[in-house]
KEKE-3310 file (N, C-alpha, C; in steps of 0.2 Angstrom, whole numbers, plus 5000, padded with zeros to 4 digits):
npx = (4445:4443:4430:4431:4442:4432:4423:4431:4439:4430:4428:4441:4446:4437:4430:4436:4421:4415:4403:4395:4401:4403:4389:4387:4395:4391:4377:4382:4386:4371:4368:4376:4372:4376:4372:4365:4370:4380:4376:4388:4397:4390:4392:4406:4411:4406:4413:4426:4426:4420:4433:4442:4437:4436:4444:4442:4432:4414:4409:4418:4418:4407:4409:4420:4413:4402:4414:4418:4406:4405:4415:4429:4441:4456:4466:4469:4479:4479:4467:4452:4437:4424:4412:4407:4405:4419:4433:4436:4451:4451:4442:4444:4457:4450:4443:4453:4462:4450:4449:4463:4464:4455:4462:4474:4471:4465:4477:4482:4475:4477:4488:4490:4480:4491:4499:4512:4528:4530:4545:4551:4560:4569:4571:4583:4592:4591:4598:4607:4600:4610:4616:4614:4603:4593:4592:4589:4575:4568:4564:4566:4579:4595:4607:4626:4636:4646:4643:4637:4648:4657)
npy = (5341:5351:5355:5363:5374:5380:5384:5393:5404:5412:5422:5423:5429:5440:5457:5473:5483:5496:5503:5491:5485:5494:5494:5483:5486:5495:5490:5483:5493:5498:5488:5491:5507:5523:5536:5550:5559:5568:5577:5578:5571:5557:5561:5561:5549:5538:5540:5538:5525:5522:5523:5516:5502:5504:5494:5483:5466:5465:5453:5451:5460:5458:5445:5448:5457:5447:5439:5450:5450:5438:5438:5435:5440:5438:5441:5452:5465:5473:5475:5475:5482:5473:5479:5489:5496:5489:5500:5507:5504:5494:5485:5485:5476:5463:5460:5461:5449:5439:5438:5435:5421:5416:5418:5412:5397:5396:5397:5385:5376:5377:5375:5361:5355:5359:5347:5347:5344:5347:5346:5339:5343:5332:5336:5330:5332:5345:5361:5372:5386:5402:5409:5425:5426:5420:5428:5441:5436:5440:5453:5455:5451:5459:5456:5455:5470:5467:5456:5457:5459:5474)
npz = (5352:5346:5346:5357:5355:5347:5357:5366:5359:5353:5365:5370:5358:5356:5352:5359:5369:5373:5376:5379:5389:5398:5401:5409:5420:5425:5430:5438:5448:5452:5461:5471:5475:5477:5488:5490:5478:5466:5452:5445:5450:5448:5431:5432:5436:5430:5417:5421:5425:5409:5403:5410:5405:5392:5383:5383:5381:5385:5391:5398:5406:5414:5418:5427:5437:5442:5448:5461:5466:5473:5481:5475:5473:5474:5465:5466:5469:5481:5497:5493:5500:5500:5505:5494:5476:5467:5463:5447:5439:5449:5443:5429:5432:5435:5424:5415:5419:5420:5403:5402:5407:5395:5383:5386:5388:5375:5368:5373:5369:5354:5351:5358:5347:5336:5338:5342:5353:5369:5377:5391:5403:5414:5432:5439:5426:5422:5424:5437:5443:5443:5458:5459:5448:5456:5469:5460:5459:5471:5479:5493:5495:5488:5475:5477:5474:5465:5457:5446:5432:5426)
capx = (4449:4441:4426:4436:4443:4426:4420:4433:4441:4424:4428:4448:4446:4432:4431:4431:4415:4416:4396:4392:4407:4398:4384:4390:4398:4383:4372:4386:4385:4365:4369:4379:4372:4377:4366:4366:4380:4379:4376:4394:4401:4389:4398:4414:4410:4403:4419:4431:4424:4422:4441:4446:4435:4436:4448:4440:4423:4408:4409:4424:4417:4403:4414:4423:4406:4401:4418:4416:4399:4406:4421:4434:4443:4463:4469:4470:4485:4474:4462:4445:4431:4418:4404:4405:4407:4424:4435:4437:4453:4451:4433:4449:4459:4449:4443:4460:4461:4445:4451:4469:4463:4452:4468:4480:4465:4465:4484:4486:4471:4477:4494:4488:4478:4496:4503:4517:4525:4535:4551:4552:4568:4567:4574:4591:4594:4590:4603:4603:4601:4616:4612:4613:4597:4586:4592:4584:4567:4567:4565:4573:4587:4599:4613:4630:4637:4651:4640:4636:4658:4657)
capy = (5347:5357:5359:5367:5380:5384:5387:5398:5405:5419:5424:5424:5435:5445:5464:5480:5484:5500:5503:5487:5485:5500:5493:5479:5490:5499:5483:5480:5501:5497:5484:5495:5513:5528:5541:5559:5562:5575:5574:5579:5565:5552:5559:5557:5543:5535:5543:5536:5517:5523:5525:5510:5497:5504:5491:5476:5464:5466:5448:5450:5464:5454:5440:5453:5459:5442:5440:5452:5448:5432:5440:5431:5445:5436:5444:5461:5464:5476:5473:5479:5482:5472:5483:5494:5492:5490:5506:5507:5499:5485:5481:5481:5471:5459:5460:5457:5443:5433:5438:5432:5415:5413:5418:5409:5393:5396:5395:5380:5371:5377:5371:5354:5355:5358:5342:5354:5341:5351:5345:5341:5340:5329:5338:5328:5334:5355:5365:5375:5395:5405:5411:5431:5427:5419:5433:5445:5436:5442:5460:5457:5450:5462:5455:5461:5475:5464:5451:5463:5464:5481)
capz = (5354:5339:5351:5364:5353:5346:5362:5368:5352:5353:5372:5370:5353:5358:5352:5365:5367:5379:5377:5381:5396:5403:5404:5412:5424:5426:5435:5446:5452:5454:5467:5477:5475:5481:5492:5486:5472:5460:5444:5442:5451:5443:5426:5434:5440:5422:5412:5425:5422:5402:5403:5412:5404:5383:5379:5388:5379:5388:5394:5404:5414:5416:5423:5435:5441:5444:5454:5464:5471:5475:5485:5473:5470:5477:5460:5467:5476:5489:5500:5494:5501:5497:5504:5491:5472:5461:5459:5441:5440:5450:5440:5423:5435:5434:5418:5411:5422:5414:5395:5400:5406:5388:5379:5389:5387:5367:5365:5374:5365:5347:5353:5357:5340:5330:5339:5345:5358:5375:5380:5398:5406:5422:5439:5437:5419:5424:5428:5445:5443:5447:5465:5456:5444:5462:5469:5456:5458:5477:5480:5498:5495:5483:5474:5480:5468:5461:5454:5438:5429:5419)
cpx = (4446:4435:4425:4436:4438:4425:4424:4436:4436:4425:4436:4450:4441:4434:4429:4426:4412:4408:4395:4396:4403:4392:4382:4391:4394:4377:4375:4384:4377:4366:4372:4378:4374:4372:4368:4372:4376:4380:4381:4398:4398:4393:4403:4416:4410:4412:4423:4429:4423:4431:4445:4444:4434:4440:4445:4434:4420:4409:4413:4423:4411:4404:4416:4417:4406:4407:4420:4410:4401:4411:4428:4438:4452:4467:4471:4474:4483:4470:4455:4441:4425:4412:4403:4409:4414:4427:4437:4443:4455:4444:4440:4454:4457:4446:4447:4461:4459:4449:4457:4469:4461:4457:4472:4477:4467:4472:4483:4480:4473:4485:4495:4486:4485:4499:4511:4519:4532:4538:4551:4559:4567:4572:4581:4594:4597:4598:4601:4605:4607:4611:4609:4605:4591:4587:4586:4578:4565:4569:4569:4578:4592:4604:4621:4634:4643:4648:4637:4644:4652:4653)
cpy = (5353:5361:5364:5374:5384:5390:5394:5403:5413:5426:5426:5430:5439:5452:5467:5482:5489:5502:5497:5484:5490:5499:5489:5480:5492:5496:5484:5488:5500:5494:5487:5504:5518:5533:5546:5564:5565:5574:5572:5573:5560:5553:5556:5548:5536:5537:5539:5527:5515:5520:5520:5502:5498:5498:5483:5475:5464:5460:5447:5454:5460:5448:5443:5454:5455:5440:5443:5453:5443:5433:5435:5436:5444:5440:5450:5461:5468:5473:5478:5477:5480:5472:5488:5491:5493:5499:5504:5502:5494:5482:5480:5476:5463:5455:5457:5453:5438:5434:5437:5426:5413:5413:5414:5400:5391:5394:5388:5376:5371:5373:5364:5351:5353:5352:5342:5349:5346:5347:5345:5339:5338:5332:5337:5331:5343:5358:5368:5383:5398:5405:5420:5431:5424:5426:5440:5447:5437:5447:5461:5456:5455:5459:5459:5465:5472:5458:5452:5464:5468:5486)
cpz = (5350:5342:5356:5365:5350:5350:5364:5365:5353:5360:5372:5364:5352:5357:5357:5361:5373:5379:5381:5389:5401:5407:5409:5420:5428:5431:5441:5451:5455:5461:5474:5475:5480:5482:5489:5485:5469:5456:5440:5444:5448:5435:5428:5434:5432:5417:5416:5423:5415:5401:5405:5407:5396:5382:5381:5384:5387:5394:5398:5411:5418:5420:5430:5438:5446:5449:5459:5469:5475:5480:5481:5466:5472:5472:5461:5474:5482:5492:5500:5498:5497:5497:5496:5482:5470:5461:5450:5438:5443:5445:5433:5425:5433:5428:5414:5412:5419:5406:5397:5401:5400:5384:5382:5385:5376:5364:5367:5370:5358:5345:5353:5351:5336:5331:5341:5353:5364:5376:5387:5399:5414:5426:5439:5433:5419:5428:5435:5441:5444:5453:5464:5453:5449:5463:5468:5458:5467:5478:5488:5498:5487:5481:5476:5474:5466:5459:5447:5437:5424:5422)
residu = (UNK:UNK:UNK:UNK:UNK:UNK:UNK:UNK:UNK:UNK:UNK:UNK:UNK:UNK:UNK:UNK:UNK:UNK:UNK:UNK:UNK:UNK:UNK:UNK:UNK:UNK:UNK:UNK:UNK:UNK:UNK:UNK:UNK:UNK:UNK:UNK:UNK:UNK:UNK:UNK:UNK:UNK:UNK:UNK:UNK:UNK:UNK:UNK:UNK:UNK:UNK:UNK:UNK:UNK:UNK:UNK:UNK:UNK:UNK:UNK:UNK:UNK:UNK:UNK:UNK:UNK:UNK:UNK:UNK:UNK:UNK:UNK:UNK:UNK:UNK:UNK:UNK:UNK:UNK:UNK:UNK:UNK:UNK:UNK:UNK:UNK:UNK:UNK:UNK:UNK:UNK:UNK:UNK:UNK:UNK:UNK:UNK:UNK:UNK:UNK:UNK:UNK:UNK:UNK:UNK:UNK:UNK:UNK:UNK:UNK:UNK:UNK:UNK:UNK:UNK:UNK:UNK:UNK:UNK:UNK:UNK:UNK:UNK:UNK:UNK:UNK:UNK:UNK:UNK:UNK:UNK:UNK:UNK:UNK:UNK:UNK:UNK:UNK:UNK:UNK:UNK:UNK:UNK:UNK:UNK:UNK:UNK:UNK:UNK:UNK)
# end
């Protein structure tokens, strides 16, 4: 288990590395360039991907990249287009994506590690929800205005 968290441990606590992200960014822009832009749009363009991907390791855009080549981009709630590259925010999209799998990944292996054991409560045992707190979790349906005293 101690191998586990080696492995992922480097990838889940990876520092931003907005040079290095950029650059990352930057291959993926090669693959899909664009015909005669201004030099001011190429800023634009470069600052605007700066701006989204500062806070993200390198390796993550590099994961994104690689997932949108592939077309296994279901994480994003639009429908890109995948003639063309990534807008800024969906390339962070999925970025944050990959580094919250390794974090997610790393908790539960360091979790295992402590011997830390979960409580299941079997089906039977489980209370049922009010009908107010489903409700909630479904934007069609609204609770009705006496369901909230006060």
């Amino acid at each position: 288990m101690s191998r586990l968290v080696d492995e992922v441990a480097p990838r889940a606590e990876a520092k931003p590395g907005s040079v290095a992200a950029l650059q990352e960014a930057a291959k993926l822009l090669v693959v899909f360039p664009a015909s005669n832009i201004s030099e001011a749009v190429i800023d634009a363009r470069s600052e605007a991907y700066e701006i989204a991907l500062e806070d993200v390791p390198a390796w993550t855009v590099e994961a994104a990249a690689k997932r949108w080549l592939k077309g296994e981009v279901a994480v994003l709630a639009d429908k890109p287009n995948l003639s063309f590259p990534p807008s800024p925010p969906q390339l962070r999209a999925l970025a944050l994506d990959e580094w919250g799998k390794a974090r997610a990944a790393l908790w539960r292996y360091r979790r295992l590690m402590e011997g830390r054991v979960e409580r299941v409560v079997p089906l039977k045992g489980r209370r049922s929800l009010p009908k107010v707190t489903l409700q909630a979790f479904d934007p069609k349906c609204r609770p009705p205005a006496d369901a909230y005293p006060g």
